[in-house]
KOLMARKE-317018 format. One record per residue: x negated, z negated, y of N, C-alpha, C in turn; residue in three letters. Coordinates in steps of 0.1 Angstrom, whole numbers, plus 2048, in hexadecimal, padded with zeros to 3 digits. Example, Ala and Ser with C-alpha at 12.3 -4.5 7.8 and 13.67 -1.06 7.14 Angstrom:
<pts>
77C7B27C77857B27D377C7B27DFALA7807B97EA7777B97F577F7B1800SER
</pts>
This chain:
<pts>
D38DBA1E0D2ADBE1E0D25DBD1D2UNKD29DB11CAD24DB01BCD2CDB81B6UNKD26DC21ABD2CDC51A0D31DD61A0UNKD2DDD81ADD2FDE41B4D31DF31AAUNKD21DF21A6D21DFB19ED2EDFC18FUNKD2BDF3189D3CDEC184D49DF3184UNKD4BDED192D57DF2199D56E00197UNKD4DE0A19CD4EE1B19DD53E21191UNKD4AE1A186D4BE1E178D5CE1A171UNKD5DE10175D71E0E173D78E1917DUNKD76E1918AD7EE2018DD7AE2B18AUNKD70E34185D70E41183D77E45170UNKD75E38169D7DE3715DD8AE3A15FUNKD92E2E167DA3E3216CDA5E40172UNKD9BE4617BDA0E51181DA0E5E172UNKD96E5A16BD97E6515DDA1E63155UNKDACE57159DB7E5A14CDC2E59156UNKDC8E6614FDD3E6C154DE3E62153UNKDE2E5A14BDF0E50147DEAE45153UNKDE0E40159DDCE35166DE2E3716FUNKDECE2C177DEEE2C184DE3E2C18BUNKDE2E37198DD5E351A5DD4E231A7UNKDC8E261A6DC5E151A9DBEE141B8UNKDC5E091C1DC5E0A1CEDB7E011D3UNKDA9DFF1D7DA1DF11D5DA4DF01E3UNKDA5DE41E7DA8DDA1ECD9CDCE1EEUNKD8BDD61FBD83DCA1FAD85DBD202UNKD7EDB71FBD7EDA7207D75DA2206UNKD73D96209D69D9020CD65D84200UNKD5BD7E1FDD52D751F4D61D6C1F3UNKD69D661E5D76D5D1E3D7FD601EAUNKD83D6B1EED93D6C1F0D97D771E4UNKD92D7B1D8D98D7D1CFDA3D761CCUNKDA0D691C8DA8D601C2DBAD5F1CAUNKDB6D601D3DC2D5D1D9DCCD6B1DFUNKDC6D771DEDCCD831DFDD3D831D2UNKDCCD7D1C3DD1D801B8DE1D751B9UNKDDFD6A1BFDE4D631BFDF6D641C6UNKDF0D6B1D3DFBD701DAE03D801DAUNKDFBD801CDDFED8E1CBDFED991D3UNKDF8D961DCDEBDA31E3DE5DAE1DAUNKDE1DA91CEDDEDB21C4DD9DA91B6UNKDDEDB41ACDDFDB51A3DD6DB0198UNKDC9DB419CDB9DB3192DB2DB019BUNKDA4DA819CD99DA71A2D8BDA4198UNKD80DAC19CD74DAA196D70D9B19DUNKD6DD94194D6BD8619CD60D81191UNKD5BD75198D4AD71191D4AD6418CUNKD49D64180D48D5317BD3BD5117AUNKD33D4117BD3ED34182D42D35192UNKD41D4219BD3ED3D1A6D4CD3E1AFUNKD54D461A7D62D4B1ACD70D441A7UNKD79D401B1D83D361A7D8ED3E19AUNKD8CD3F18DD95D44182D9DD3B183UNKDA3D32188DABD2D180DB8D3017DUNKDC1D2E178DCED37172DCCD45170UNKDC2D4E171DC1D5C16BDBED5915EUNKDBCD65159DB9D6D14ADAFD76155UNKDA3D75145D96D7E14FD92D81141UNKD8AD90146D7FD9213BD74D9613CUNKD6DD94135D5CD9113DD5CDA113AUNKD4DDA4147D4CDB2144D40DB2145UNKD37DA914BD24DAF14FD22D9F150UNKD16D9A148D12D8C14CCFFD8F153UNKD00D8D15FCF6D8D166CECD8316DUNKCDDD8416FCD9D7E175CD8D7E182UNKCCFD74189CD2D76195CC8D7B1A1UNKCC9D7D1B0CB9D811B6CC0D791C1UNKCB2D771C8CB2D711D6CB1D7F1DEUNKCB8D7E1E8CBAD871F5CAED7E200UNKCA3D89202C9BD8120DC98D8A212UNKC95D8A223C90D9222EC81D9A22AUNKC82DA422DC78DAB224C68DAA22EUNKC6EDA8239C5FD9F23DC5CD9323DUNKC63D8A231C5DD7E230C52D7D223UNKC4DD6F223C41D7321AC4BD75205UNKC57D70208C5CD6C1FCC5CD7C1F5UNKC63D84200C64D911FCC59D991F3UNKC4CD901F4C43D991EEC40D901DCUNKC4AD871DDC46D821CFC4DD881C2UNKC4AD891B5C4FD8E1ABC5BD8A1A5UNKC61D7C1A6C68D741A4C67D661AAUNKC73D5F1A9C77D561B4C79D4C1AEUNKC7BD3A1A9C85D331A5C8CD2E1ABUNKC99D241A9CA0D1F1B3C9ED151B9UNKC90D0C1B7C89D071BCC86D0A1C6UNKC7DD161C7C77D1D1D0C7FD1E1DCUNKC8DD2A1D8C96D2F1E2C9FD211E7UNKC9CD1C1E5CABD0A1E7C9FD031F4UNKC93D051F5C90CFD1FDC7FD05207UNKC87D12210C7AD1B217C81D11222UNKC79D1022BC77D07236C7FD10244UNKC7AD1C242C7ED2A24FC84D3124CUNKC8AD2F23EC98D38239C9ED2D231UNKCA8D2B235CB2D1F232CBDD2C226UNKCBED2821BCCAD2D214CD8D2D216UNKCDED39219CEDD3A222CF7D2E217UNKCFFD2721DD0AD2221AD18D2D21AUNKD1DD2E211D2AD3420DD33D2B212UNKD41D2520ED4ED23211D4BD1B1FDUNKD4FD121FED55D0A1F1D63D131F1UNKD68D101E2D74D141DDD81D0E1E7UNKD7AD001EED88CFC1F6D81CFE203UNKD7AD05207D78D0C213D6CD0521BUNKD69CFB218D5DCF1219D51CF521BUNKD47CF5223D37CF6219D31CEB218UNKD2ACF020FD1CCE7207D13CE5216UNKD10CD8216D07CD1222CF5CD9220UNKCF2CD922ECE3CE522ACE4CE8235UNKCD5CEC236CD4CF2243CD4CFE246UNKCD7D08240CDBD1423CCE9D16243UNKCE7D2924CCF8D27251CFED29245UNKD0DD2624FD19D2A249D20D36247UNKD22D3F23CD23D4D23CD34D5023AUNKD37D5723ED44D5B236D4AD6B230UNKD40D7523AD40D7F232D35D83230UNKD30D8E225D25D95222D1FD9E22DUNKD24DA1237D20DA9243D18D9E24BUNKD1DD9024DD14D86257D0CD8024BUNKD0CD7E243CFFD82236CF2D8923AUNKCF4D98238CEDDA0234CE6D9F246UNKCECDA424FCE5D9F25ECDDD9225EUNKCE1D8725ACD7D79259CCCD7E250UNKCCDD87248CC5D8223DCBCD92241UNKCC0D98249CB6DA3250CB0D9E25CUNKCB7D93266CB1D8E270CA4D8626BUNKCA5D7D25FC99D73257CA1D6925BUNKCB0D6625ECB3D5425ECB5D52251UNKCBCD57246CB9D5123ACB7D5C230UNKCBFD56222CB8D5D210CC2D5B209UNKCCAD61200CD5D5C1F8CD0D5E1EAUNKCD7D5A1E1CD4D5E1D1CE4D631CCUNKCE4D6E1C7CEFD771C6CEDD7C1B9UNKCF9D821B3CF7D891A6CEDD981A9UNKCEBD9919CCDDDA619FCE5DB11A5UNKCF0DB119ECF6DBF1A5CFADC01B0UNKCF8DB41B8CFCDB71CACF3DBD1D1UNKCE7DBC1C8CDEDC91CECE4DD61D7UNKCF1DD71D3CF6DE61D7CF9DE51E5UNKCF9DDC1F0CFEDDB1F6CF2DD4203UNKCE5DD81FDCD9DCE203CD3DDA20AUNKCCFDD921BCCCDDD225CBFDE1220UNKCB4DEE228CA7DEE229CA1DDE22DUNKCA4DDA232C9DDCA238C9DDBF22EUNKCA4DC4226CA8DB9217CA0DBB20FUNKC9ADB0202C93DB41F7C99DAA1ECUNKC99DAE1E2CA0DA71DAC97DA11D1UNKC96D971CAC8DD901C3C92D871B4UNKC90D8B1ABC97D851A0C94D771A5UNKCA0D7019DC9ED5F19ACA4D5F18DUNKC97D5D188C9BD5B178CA5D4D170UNKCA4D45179CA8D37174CB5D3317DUNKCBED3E186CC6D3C18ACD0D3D17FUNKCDCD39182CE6D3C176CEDD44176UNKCEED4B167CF3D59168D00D5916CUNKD03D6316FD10D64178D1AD7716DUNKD26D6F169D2CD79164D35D7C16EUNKD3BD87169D43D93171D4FD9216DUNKD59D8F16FD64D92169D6AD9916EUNKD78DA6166D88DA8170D94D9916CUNKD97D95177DA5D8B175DB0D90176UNKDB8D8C178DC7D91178DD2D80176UNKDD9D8317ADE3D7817CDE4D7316AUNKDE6D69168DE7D63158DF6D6A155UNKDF6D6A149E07D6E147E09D7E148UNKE03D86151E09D92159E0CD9B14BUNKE16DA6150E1BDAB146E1ADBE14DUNKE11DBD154E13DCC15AE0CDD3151UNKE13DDE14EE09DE9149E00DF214DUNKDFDDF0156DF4DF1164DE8DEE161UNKDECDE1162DDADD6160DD9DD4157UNKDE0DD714ADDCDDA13BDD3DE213AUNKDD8DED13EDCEDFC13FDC6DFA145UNKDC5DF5151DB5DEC15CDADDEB150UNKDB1DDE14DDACDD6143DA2DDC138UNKDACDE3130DA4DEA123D98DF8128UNKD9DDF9132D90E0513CD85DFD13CUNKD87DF1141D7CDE7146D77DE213AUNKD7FDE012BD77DD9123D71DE5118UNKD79DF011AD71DFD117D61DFF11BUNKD5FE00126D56E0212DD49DF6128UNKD4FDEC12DD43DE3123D41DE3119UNKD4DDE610ED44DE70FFD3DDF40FDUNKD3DDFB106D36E09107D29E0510CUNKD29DFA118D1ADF9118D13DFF126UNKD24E0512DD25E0C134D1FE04147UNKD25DF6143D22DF1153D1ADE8153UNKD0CDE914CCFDDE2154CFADEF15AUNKCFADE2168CEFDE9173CE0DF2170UNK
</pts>
């Protein structure tokens, strides 16, 4: 969902150079990057620091972003200008979705428990809750959704990963597409 527009702009990069293997995408769901990369399911993943686990990759930052609250567009939050995490951490009739911790856990709340963006985006069109997401997941938000800057959430960067060490010349070429593209200036939303 995050970073979408991103992603189009790389893959339409790789598809313009003729020396690029076809690159195959492979979606999933909110942290199972980490461990496709892991099990070698694949190769590269766009993944989001602090919220996504790097550890043992090599990453390189590509878009450092702020963030918005996802709120039901007939609630009253929908009609505000901006949000703080004050605000969104504690609506009484919209409880903030819990995710999965990195060891599969959630954070205590009264907020459900989500695990993909599809039973997300339904909650958060029904009015049970509100998430705070990177800005660019906008791409992926229903008529029923409104998005709301939160200026004092923490920014959240973008990275591509790849296994530490790797030696493909594959995800070299990934790589320098991707870090092309950003010094171009090319992937803000």
């Amino acid at each position: 969902g995050a970073s979408h527009e991103l992603l189009q702009r790389l893959l339409d990069a790789v598809a313009g150079d003729p020396g690029q293997p076809p690159v195959e995408v492979l979606l999933c769901e909110v942290g199972e990057q980490a461990g496709l990369l892991r099990d070698g399911s694949a190769d590269v993943a766009v993944m989001h620091r602090p919220v996504d686990d790097l550890d043992g990759f090599d990453t390189e930052d590509l878009l450092v972003e702020g963030q918005v609250a996802i709120v039901p567009a007939r609630h009253p939050l929908a009609a505000r200008d901006r949000l703080t995490m004050a605000e969104v951490s504690d609506v009484p009739d919209l409880p903030i979705a819990r995710w999965p911790r990195l060891d599969g856990s959630y954070p205590d709340g009264p907020g459900p428990e989500v695990h993909t963006q599809s039973q997300l985006a339904q909650l958060v069109a029904l009015g049970r809750t509100l998430l705070v997401i990177p800005a660019s997941s906008r791409a992926w938000q229903w008529p029923e959704h409104v998005a709301v800057p939160v200026p004092d959430a923490p920014a959240i960067t973008t990275v591509l990963a790849w296994p530490a060490g790797s030696r493909s010349p594959a995800v070299a070429s990934l790589v320098r597409a991707a870090t092309g593209l950003r010094d171009a200036g090319t992937p803000a939303p």
